[in-house]
N, C-alpha and C positions, 0 to 999 in steps of 0.2 A: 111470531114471525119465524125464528129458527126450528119451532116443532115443523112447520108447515114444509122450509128447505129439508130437513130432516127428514120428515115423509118422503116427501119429492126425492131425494137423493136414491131412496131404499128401492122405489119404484123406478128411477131411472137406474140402478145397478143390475134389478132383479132384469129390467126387460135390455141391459147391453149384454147380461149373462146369456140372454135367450138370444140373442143375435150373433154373439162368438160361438156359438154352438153349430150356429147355421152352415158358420164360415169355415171354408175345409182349405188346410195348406196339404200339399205335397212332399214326398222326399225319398230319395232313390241314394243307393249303395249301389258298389261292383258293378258299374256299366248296367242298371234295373235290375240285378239279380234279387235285391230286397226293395221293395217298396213298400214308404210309410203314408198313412196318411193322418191328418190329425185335427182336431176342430181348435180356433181359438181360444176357448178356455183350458188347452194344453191336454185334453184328452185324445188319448189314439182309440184312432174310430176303423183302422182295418190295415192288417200287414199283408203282405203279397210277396210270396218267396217264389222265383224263377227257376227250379228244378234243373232247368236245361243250360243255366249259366252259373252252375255252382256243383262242389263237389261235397254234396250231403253227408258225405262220409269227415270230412274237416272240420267237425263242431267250431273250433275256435275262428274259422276264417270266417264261418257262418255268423255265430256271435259276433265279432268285429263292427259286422256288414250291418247287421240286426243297428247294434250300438251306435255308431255311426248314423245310420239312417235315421231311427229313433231322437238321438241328439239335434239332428238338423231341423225334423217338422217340430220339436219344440220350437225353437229356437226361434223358426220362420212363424210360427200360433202366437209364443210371444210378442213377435213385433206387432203381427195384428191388433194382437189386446190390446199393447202400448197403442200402437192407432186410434183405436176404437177409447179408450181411456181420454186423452186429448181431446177428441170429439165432444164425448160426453162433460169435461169440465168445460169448455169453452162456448158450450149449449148451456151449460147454468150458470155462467156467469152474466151479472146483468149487461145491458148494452155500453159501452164504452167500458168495460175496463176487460175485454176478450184478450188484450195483450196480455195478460196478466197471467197466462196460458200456458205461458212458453215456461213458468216460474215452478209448476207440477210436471214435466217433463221434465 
């Protein structure tokens, strides 16, 4: 019985890993001068720097912006996962005890 949830869990982790990956958050520094993006399992999938709203000669303002930005699409990919997390325990719990949900959050 538990090898069988066991299984089940492995294949329910492997395929929410493939659906946080799907899922893109956003995130903007310096009025868009740096934009992040990032997928739910917390990897950044493409930065975009605005040449024309920054003084590329300022490394550090630059960094800031970078860091800042960077920090925020985790942050917002986290809460997805935490979503998508939820989901997936309260899809394997059996029927009546779903409230029991709220106890892994």
């Amino acid at each position: 019985m538990f090898g069988d949830m066991l299984g089940n869990m492995e294949e329910k982790q492997a395929e929410m890993k493939k659906k946080l990956a799907e899922m893109s958050v956003n995130s903007e520094s310096g009025d868009g001068a740096v934009k992040i993006t990032a997928n739910a399992n917390r990897e950044i999938t493409n930065i975009s720097i605005d040449s024309e709203k920054l003084d590329l000669s300022d490394l550090e303002q630059l960094e800031d912006l970078m860091m800042v930005a960077i920090n925020r699409a985790l942050e917002l990919a986290a809460e997805k996962e935490a979503e998508e997390s939820q989901s997936l325990i309260k899809d394997m719990l059996p029927p009546g005890l779903d409230g029991l949900s709220g106890m892994f959050g």
